[in-house]
C-alpha positions in Angstrom: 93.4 24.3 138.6 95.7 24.7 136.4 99.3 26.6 137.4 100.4 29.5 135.3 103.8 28.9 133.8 106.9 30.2 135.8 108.8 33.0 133.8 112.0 32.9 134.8 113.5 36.5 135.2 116.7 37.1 133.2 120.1 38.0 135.1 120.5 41.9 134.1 124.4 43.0 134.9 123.9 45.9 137.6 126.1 48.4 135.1 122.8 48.0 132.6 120.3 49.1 135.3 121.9 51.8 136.8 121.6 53.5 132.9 119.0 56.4 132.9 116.7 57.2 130.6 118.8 60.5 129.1 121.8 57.9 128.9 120.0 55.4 127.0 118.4 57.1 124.4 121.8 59.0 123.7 123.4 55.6 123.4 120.7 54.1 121.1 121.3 57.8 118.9 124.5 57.1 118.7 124.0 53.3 117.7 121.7 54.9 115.2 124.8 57.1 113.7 126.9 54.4 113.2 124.8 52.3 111.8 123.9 55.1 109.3 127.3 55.0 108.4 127.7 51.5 108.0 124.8 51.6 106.0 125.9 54.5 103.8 129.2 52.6 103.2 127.8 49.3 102.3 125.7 51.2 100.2 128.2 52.7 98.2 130.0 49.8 97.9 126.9 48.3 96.2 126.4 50.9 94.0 130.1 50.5 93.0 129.7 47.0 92.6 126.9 47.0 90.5 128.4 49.9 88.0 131.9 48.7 88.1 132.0 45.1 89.0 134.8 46.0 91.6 134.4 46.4 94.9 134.9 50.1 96.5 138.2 49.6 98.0 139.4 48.0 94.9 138.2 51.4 93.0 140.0 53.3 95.5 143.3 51.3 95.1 142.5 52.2 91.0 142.0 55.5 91.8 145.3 56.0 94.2 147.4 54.2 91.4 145.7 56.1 88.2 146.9 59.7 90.2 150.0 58.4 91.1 151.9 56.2 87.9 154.3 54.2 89.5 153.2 53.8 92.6 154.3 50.6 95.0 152.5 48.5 96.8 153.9 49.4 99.5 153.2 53.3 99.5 149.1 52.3 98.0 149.1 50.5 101.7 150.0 54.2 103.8 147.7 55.6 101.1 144.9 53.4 101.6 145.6 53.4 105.5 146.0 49.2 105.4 148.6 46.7 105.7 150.8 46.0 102.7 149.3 42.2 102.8 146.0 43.9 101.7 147.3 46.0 99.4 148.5 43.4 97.7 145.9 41.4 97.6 143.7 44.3 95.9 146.4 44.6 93.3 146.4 41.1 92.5 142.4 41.1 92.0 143.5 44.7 89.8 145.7 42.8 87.7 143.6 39.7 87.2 141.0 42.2 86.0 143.2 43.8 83.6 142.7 46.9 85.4 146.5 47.6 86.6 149.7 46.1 85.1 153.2 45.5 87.2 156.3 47.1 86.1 159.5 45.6 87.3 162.1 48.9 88.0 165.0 48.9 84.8 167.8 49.4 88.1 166.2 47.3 90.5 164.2 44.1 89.8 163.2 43.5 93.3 161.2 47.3 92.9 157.5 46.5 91.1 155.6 49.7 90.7 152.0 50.0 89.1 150.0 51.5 86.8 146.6 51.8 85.7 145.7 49.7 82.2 144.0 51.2 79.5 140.6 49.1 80.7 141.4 50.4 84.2 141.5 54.1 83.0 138.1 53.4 81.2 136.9 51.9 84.0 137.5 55.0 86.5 136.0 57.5 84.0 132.5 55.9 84.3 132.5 55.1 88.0 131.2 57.1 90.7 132.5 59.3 92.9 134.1 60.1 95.4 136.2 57.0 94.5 137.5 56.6 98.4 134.2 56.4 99.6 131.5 58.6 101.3 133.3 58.2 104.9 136.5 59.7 103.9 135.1 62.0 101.9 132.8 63.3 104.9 136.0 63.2 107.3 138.2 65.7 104.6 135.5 68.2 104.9 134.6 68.6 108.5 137.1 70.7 110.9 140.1 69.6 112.0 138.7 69.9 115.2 136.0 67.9 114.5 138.7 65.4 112.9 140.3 65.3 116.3 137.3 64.9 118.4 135.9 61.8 116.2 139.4 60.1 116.7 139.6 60.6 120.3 135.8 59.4 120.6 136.6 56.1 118.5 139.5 55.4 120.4 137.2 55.2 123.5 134.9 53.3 122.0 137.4 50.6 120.8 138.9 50.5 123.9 135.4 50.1 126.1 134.9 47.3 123.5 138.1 45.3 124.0 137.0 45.5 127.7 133.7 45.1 127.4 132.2 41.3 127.4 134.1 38.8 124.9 130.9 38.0 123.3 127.8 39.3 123.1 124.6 37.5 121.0 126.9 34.8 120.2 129.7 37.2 118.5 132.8 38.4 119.3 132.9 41.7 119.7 136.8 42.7 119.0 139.5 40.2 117.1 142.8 40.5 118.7 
């Protein structure tokens, strides 16, 4: 007679089986919303792509420099809400484009401010909108209450992550 095979039972943390039923399903609702706006972001980045040829954060950099002639690299980094490093780095893929030109200041050399190219300006009057994306569009038009409550929620959730396990299905979960 012939032995059925052993199944060996999987090791199940005693946080993940205390979860009820209510708690799970609101966590996989929530897992549901933020992956919907993943997806609505990647999404709009495609569409950009495809009728631009730029990426969306590259159209929002052209967009922030076109309202604001002159503009450094520097102050498109606060605008844009990322480190000057990357700021430049989507200006130099602007300027290999043709899409923005650097002006060096008449007083002070060290000073470069941009502006948009005439192919650039072309270039934002057929792309769509809204130019920063369909995240912070959504976040300028609910309440600032609503504003406040997201924050403080995301600031939980990134700080359960950094203590949550280093890796989970073979990725890291949080860089440093």
């Amino acid at each position: 007679m012939k032995r059925a095979p052993r199944v060996r039972k999987r090791h199940v943390p005693a946080a993940v089986v205390a979860v009820s039923d209510d708690r799970a399903a609101r966590e996989l609702r929530a897992l549901q919303d933020l992956r919907a706006v993943v997806g609505s972001a990647r999404r709009h980045d495609s569409r950009i792509r495809s009728a631009t040829g730029i990426a969306g954060s590259q159209l929002w950099a052209l967009a922030e420099i076109a309202g604001d002639a002159g503009i450094t690299v520097n102050a498109l980094a606060r605008r844009l809400a990322v480190h000057q490093t990357t700021a430049s780095n989507l200006v130099n893929a602007l300027v290999l484009r043709g899409l923005v030109r650097r002006i060096r200041d008449r007083r002070d050399q060290r000073m470069v401010h941009l502006d948009v190219t005439d192919a650039g300006a072309q270039l934002l009057s057929r792309a769509p909108q809204p130019y920063s994306g369909p995240l912070l569009d959504a976040m300028r038009r609910i309440t600032a209450d609503d504003l406040d409550a997201l924050a403080h929620s995301l600031v939980t959730l990134l700080a359960a992550m950094r203590h949550a396990a280093p890796v989970s299905a073979g990725e890291l979960l949080l860089g440093d």
